[in-house]
GUDRENGU-395043 format. One line per 8 residues: number of its first residue (from 1); for each residue x, y, z of C-alpha. Coordinates in steps of 0.25 Angstrom, whole numbers, plus 5000, padded with zeros to 4 digits. Example, Ala and Ser with C-alpha at 12.3 -4.5 7.8 and 13.67 -1.06 7.14 Angstrom:
<nodes>
1> 5049:4982:5031 | 5055:4996:5029 $
</nodes>
This chain:
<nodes>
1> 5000:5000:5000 | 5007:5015:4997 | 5004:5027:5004 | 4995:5032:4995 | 4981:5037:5001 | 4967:5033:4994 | 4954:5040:4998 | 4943:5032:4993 $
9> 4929:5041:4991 | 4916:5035:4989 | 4907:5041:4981 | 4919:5049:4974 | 4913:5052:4960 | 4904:5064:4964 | 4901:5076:4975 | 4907:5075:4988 $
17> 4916:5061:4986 | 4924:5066:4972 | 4925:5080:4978 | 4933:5072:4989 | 4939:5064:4980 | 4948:5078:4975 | 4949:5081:4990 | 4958:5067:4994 $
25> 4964:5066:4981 | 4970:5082:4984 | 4975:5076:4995 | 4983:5066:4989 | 4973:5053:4990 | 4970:5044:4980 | 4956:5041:4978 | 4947:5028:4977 $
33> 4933:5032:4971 | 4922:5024:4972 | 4907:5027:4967 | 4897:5022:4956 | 4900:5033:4947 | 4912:5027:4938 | 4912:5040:4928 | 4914:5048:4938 $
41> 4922:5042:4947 | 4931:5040:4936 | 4931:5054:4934 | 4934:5060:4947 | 4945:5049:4949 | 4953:5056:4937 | 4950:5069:4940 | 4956:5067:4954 $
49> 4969:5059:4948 | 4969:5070:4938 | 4968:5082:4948 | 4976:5076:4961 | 4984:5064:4953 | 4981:5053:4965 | 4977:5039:4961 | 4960:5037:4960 $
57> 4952:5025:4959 | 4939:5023:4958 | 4930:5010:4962 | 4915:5011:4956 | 4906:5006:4966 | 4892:5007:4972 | 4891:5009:4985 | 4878:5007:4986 $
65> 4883:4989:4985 | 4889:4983:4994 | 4896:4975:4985 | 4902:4987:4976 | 4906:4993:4991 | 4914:4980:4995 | 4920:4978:4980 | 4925:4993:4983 $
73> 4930:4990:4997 | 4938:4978:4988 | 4942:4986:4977 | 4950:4997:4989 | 4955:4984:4997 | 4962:4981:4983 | 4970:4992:4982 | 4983:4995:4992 $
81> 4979:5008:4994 | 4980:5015:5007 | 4965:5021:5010 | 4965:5033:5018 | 4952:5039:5016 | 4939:5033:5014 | 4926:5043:5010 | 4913:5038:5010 $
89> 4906:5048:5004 | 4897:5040:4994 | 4881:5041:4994 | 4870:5049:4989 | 4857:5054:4996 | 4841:5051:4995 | 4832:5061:4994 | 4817:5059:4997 $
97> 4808:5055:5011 | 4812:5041:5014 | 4798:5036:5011 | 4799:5037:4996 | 4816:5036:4993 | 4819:5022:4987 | 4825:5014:4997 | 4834:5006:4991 $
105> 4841:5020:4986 | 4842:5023:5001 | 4848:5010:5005 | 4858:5012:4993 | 4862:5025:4998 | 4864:5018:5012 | 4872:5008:5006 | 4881:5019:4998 $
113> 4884:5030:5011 | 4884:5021:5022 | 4885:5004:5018 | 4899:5008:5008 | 4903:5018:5019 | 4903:5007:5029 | 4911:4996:5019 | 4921:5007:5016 $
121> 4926:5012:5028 | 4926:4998:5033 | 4934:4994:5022 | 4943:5005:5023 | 4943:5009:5037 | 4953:4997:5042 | 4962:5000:5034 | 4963:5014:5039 $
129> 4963:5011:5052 | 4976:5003:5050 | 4983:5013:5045 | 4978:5021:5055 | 4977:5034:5044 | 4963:5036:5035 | 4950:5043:5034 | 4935:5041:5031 $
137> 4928:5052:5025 | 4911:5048:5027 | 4903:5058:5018 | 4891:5060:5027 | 4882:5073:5027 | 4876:5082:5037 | 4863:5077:5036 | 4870:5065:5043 $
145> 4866:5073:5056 | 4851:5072:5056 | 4838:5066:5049 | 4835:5070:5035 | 4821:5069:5029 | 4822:5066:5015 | 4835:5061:5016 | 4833:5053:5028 $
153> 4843:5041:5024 | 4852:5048:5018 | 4856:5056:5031 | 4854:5044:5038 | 4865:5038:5030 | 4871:5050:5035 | 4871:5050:5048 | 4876:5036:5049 $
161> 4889:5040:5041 | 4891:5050:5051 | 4888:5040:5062 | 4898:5031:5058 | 4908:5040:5054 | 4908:5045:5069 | 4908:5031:5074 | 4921:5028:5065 $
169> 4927:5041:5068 | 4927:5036:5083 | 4931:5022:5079 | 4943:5028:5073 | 4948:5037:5083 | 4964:5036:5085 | 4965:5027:5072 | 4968:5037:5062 $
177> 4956:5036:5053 | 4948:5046:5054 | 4932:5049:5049 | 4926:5060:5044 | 4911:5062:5041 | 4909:5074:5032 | 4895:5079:5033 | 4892:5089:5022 $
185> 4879:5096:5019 | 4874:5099:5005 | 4883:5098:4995 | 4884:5099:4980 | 4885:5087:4974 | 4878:5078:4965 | 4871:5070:4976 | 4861:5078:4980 $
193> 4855:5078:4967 | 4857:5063:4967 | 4848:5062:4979 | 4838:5071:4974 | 4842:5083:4980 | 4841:5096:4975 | 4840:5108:4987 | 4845:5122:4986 $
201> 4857:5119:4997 | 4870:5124:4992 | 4880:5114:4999 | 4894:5112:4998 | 4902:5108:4986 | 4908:5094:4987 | 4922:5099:4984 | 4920:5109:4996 $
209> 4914:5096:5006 | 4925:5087:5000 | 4936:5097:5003 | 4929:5099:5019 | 4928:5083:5019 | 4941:5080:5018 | 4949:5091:5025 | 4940:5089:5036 $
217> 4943:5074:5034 | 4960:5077:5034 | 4955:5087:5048 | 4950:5073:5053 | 4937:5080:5053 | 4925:5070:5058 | 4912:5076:5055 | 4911:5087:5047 $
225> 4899:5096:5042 | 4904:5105:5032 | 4897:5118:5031 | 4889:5128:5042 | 4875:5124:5038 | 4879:5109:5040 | 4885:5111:5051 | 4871:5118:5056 $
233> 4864:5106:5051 | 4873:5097:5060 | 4870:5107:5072 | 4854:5106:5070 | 4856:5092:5068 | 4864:5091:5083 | 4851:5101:5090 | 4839:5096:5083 $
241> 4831:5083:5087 | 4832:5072:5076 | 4817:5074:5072 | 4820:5089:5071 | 4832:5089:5063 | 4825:5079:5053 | 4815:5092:5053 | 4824:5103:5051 $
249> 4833:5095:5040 | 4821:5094:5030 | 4817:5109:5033 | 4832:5112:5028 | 4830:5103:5017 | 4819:5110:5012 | 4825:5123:5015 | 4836:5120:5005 $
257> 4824:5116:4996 | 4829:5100:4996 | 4819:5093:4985 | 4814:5080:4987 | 4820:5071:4977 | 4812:5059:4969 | 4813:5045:4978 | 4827:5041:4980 $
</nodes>
């Protein structure tokens, strides 16, 4: 194995993941990148070797099977490569009042943020730990803080992420693998018109939440909510009864003009 470190990115061919993809590579990793889309994975891959000249590979997977999910945790053990980050940022987001959103979309996205998640870090964690150097950046959101109508699985997923990233982080203390739960707000990336999305919130570029993820990440940062409103958000989420909060998130919802999406 040679001293060279590799960051591997889930979710890396659009938004928040290939925004961090530029971030490690700047900083002298080499990438693994691993999603669906091959095009444009294959795309960004180049464009990172052609703009920061570190090696990139990119493993096609769904996330959403299992199967694809171990064949990519094989497909890294292959590899000598010293793995010194991992980021879980894969997922998308549901739209729509639980009662009429397609099920088996929902446990799909379950099975992308949170069943992979939990194969990846324990395929990669060990090995970390060993070396007793290495980071895990989980992408989580600021609705991981409370109840969200319309999107009540979704932050769900959330809020587990968060939960277990806090759990870890604990684990870990005194190992030399640290965890960071970046907690963004609305951002502008294609996934909130994926999930049906479409408000009047202005959010954050994903270059400007990739840059805040990873230098709070090199900071050793645990949880991080980027941005002042988010930060309110958090607050109220901290003072306000579960039941409230639920309340007072779809008021702010409806505030920034959120429209409810066709089923799933």
């Amino acid at each position: 194995m040679n001293d060279a470190r590799w960051a591997v990115i889930t979710g890396a061919s659009s938004g928040i993941g290939r925004a961090l993809m530029f971030e490690f590579a700047g900083d002298g990793y080499n990438v693994v990148l691993t999603g669906r889309n091959e095009a444009a994975l294959r795309s960004a891959a180049e464009e990172c070797r052609s703009r920061h000249h570190v090696e990139t590979d990119i493993v096609i997977a769904d996330l959403a099977s299992a199967e694809e999910t171990r064949r990519l945790i094989l497909e890294l053990a292959s590899h000598s490569r010293r793995y010194e980050a991992l980021v879980n940022n894969a997922g998308f987001g549901i739209h729509g009042e639980f009662v009429a959103t397609d099920l088996e979309r929902e446990i799909e996205m379950v099975d992308v943020q949170l069943v992979a998640m939990l194969r990846l870090t324990k395929g990669l964690l060990p090995a970390m730990v060993a070396r007793h150097h290495g980071n895990v950046l989980n992408v989580a959101s600021v609705y991981a803080f409370g109840p969200v109508p319309s999107q009540a699985v979704y932050a769900a997923s959330k809020a587990f992420i968060l939960s277990f990233s806090s759990a870890l982080q604990d684990e870990l203390r005194g190992s030399g693998v640290h965890v960071t739960a970046f907690c963004p707000g609305v951002t502008k990336t294609e996934f909130r018109a994926r999930a049906g999305i479409f408000d009047k919130g202005r959010g954050i570029t994903a270059e400007h939440a990739a840059r805040i993820a990873y230098d709070s990440m090199k900071r050793g940062r645990h949880v991080v909510v980027p941005g002042l409103a988010n930060r309110i958000f958090f607050l109220l989420s901290r003072l306000l009864p579960s039941g409230s909060f639920a309340g007072v998130t779809r008021w702010i919802n409806r505030q920034r003009g959120l429209s409810q999406s066709r089923n799933g």
